[in-house]
N, C-alpha and C positions, 0 to 999 in steps of 0.2 A: 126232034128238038134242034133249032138250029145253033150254029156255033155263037150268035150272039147274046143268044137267053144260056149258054153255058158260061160264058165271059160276068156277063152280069152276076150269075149265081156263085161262081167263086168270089168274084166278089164282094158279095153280100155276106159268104163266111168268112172274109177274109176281116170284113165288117167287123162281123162279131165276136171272132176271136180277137181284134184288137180291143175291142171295148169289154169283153171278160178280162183282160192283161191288166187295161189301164182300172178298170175295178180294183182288182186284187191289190196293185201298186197301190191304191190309194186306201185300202183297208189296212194296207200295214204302216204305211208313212204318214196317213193325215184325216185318221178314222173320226176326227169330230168335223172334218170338211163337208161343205153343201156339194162339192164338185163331182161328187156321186149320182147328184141329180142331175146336173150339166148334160155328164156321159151320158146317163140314159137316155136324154129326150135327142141330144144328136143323134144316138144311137139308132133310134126309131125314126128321127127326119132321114138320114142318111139310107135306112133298112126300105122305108117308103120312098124313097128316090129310085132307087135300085130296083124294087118289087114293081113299079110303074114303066121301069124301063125293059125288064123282062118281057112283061106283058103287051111292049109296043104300043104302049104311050108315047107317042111325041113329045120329043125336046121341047116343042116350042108351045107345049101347050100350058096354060093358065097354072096346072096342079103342080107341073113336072118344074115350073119352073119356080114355085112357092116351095116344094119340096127341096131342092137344089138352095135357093137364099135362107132356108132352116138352116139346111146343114151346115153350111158356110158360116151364119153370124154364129149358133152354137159350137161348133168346132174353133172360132177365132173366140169366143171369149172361155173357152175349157184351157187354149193355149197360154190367153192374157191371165186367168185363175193361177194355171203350173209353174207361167214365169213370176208371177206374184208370190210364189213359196218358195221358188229358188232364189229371187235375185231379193225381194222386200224382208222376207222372214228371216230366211236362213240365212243370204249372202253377208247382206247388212246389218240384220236386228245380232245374229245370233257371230256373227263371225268378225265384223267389226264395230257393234254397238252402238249402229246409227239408228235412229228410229225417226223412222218415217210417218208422219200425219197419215190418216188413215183417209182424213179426207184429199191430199193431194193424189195418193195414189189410185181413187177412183176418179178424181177428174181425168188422169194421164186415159186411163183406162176407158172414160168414154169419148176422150176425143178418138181414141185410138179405135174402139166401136163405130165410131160414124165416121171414120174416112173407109172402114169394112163396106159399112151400109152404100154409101154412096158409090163404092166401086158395085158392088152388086146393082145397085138401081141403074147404073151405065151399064154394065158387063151385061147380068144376065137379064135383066126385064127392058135393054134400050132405052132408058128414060134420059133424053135430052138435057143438061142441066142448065145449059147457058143460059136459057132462061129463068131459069130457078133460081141462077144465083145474081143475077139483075135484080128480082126481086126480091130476093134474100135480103140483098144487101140494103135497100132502103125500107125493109120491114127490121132488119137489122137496126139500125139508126134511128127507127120511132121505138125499138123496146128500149134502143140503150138509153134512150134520155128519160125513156116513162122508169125505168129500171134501175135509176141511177144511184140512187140509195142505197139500193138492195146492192146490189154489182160492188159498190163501194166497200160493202162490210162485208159480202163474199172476198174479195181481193184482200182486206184487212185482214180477214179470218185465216185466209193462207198464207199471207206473210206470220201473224201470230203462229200459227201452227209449225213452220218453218225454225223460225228463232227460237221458241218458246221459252220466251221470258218466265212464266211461270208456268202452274200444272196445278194439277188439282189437288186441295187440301195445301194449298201454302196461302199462308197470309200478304195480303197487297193492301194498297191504296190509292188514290186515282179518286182528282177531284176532291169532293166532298165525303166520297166513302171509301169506306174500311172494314173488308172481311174477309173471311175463305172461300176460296175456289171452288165450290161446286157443280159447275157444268161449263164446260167450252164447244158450242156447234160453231156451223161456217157462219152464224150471221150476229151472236152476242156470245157475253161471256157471264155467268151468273154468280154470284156472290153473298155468300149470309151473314150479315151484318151480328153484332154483338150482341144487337133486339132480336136475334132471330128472324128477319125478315129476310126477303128474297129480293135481290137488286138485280132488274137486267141491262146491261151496258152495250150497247153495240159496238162494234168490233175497229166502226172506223173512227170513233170519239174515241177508243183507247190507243189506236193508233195516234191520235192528234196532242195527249197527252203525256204528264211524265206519269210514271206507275214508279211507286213503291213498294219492292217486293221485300218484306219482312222478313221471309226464310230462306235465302240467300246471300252471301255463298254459304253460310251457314245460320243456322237458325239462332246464334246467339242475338242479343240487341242489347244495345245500349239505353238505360233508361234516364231520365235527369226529373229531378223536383226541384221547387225553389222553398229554402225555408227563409223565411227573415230572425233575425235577433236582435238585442237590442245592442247600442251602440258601446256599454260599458265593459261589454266580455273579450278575452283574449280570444282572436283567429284561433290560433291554433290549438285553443282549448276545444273550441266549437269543432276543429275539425276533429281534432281526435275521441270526443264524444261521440260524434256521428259515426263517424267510421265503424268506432267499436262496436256501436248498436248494429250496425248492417249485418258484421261479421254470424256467419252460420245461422242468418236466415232462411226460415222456409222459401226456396223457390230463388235466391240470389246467388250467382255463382259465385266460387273464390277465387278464379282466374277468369279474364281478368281481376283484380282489387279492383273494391268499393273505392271512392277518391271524392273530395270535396273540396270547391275549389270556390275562395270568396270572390261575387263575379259583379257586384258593383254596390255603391252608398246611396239607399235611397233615401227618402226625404224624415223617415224616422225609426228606418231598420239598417242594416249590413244583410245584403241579401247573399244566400252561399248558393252555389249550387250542387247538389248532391247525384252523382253517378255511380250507378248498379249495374249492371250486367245480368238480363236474365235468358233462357233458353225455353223458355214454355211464353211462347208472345200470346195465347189466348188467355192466360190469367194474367194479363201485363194492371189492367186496371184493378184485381185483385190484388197482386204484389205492392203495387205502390199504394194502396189505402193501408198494407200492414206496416209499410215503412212510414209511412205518415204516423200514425197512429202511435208505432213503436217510438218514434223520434218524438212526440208529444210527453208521453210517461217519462222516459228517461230523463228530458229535460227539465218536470217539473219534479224529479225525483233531485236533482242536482241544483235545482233553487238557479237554474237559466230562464231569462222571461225570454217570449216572445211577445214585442211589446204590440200595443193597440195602435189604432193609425190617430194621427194628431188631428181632433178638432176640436172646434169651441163648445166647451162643456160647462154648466153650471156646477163648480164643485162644493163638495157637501162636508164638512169635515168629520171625524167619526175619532170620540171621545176615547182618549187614554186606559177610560174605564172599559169600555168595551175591547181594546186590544188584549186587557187585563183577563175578560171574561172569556174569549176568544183559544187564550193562549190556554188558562186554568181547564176548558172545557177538555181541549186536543190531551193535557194532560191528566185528569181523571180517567179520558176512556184507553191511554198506557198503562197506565194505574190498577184499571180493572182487568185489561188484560192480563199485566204479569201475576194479577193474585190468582187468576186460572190455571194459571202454569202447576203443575205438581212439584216441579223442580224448586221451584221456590217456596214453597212452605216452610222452610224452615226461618223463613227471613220475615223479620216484626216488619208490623204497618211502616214506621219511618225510614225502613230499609228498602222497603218497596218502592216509596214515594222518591228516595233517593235516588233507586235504580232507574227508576221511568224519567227522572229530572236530565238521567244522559242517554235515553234511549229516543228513540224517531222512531215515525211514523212513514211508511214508503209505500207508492201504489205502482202493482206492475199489471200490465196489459196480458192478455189473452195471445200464449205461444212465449212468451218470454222465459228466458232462465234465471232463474233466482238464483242456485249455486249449481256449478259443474263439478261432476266427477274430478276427483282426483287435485282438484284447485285447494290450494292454503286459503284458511278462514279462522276468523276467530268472533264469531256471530252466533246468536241464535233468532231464530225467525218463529214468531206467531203469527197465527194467519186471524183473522180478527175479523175478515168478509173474503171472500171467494173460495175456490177452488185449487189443488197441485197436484201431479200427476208426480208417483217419487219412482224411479228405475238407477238401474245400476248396468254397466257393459262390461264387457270381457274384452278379452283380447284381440280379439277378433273384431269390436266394434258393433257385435252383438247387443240389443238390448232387450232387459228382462224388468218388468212391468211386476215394482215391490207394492205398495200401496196408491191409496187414494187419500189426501192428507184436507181437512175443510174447517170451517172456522171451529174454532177452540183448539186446533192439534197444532203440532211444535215441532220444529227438526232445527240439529245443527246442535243440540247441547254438548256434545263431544268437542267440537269446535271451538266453543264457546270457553269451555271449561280447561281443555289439555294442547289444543291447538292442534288438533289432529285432523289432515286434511280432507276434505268431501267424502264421505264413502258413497254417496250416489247423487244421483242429477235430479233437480226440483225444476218445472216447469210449469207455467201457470196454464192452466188449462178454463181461466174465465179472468175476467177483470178481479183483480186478485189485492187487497189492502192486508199488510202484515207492520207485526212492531218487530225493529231489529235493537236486542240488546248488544252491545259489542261489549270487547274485552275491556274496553279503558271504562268504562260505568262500573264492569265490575269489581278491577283491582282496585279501582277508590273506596270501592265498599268493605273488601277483605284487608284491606290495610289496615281500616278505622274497623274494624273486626274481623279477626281474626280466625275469630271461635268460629264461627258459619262455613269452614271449609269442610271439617267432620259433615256436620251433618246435609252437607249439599253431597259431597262425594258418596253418601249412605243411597240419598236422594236418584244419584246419575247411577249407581251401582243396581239400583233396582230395574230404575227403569232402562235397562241395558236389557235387564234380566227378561222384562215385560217384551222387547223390539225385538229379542234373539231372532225369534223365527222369522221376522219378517224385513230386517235392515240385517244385509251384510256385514256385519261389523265383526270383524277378528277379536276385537276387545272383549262382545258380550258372552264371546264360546269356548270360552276359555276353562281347563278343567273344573267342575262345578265343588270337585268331593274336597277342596281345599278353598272356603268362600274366605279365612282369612287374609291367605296370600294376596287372593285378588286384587281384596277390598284394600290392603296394604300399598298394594302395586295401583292399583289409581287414583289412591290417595296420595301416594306421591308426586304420580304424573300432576297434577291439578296443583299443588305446592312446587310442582320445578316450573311449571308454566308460569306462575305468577311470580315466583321468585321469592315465596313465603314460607320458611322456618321455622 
């Protein structure tokens, strides 16, 4: 055996002892890596390099020297892989939290590959380039101009990737559309519209554009509506209406404050303009149809018009008698409601008719609060059409889900009767019409009779008795085995509230 088939064969374990090392390394530091693959097939170009030169194959021959430019561009992109985990992953992602486009660092990476290539096509196979690149360069010059598009929104795509203005799952806008980020490659940027459709934008029209990035620098946004009113209301009534409605809506934040700001006179409204602040920008068109919506009830609840636009109308006059008929009807179906009531049965037909003469008629929207925990009242509410949801909180801000309250049921008589504040939260859970009796209809009644406080207090005593289990109320749990004391003690409560002896 001569000394130069001994040379080669240390070599060739010298081989593979490094490429079992570099194995191992890479099974404990980067076991979801492709780079396992890399090594092997070097590993085998380089083993068959080696194995052909034992054997006295010549250098210069076709195999020897295919085996040799394996090795070589395998071995430099195993290199350019290692430095891509030290210097891209670890150096920067992990150590100073720069992140790098994934597509820049495989362009770096192949131009870095073909100046490899090209010295091998020089080095080891002799290939001439000066010709190559004469030609190159004016086949050069017919791709870039056939290619020029494409190149354009490649180059856009890695400025994008570079800056990045946005990323994926944030809301933008640009142009005409407006969605979420779901895909960025080097040549568009794709986007899913509200329809759910798929928008593809190439890279160098978003370059040439402004972009509106919705969830930056933080995801809150500013929302604005216009409402018009008519010209005979106080500003700052309308604003402070508005406002309050805003307050502790679904999906509107409280920091910033809601704000309304009157923003010009048109030709036969006072236009305001209302700002919200929300943090969930894909329900932006849902939040502002609740505040539309919510702002419509409240104001027809407060006898505020929003008036109609001015034009030439033939108008119709509508008889005294029909306001008359109009007015009688809204008051019979109060009428009918309070005689549903339990509570009042004790009260003759003209004391009813009386009661309903100062009682109203109020319509709340779907998600609105009718009474809040813990708030001073002196009302009761019949529900007359829709839906309420009744809960009660803790301390904590807990809530605990008491009944489901629908037409013909009643809350608030405590309220009504002693003045004793919310014991729990009523929320309308549908388009919700109730009659609210308040305290001034009824001390006109107990004045001009007296006698009706016994037997309404009989009335609220019972039906304390009937809500025990299910309305929190301190008043209805109170020792049972002495029902005179009680009945005593909230007989009076109802006589100090009114102020009747």
């Amino acid at each position: 055996m001569s000394g130069e088939m001994i040379v080669h064969g240390i070599q060739a374990i010298l081989l593979g002892l490094s490429v079992g090392l570099i194995l191992l390394v890479i099974r404990k530091h980067a076991p979801g890596s492709r780079l396992r693959m890399w090594v092997l097939f070097a590993g085998i170009a380089g083993a068959t390099y080696l194995v052909m030169k034992m054997f006295g194959v010549p250098g210069e021959s076709t195999f020897s020297k295919i085996a040799l430019a394996a090795t070589i561009m395998l071995s430099s992109n195993i290199l350019l892989r290692i430095l891509n985990l030290l210097f891209w992953d670890y150096l920067l992602k992990k150590q100073v939290d720069v992140h790098m486009p994934r597509l820049v660092i495989d362009i770096i990476n192949f131009i870095l590959l073909t100046i490899v290539a090209v010295a091998i096509l020089n080095g080891v196979f002799g290939v001439k380039l000066t010709g190559f690149l004469v030609t190159s360069t004016v086949l050069s010059a017919v791709i870039g101009l056939s290619l020029q598009d494409i190149l354009g929104n490649l180059f856009a795509g890695l400025a994008l990737q570079m800056e990045r203005p946005f990323k994926l799952g944030e809301w933008v806008s640009m142009e005409d559309e407006e969605g979420v980020v779901v895909q960025m490659n080097w040549r568009t940027l794709t986007v899913r519209t509200r329809a759910g459709d798929y928008v593809t934008i190439p890279n160098a029209t978003i370059s040439k554009n402004i972009v509106t990035n919705y969830s930056r620098p933080n995801r809150n946004h500013m929302c604005r509506i216009n409402v018009g009113m008519a010209y005979n209301h106080q500003p700052g009534m309308i604003k402070k209406v508005v406002t309050s409605t805003l307050e502790k809506m679904d999906g509107i934040l409280e920091t910033p404050p809601p704000r309304v700001f009157l923003d010009k006179f048109d030709e036969y409204t006072v236009n305001y303009d209302v700002r919200f602040w929300i943090s969930e920008y894909h329900r932006k068109p849902e939040i502002e149809n609740a505040v539309r919506t919510r702002i419509w009830y409240i104001l027809r609840r407060r006898g505020l018009t929003i008036p109609f636009p001015i034009r030439d109308v033939t108008v119709r006059e509508v008889s005294a008698e029909h306001d008359d008929l109009l007015r009688d009807t809204i008051k019979q179906e109060v009428i009918a409601g309070l005689r549903n009531v339990e509570l009042f049965r004790p009260l003759s037909f003209d004391q009813i008719e009386e009661l309903a003469s100062s009682s109203s008629k109020l319509l709340f929207s779907k998600g609105e609060i009718l009474v809040q925990q813990g708030d001073s009242g002196d009302s009761l509410f019949i529900i007359i059409n829709g839906k309420v949801d009744v809960s009660v909180s803790n301390g904590a801000g807990r809530k605990t889900h008491l009944a489901d309250l629908q037409t013909g049921d009643y809350f608030g008589e405590m309220s009504l009767l002693t003045g004793e504040p919310r014991s729990a939260s009523v929320i309308a859970l549908a388009e919700t019409e109730v009659i609210v009796v308040e305290k001034r209809g009824m001390a006109e009644l107990l004045e001009q009779e007296s006698s009706i406080i016994e037997p309404l207090s009989a009335m609220l005593d019972k039906r304390l008795e009937d809500l025990s289990g299910r309305v929190t109320d301190q008043t209805a749990k109170e020792d049972k085995s002495d029902q005179t004391e009680r009945k005593d003690h909230l007989l009076g409560r109802i006589r100090d509230f009114f102020g009747i002896r």
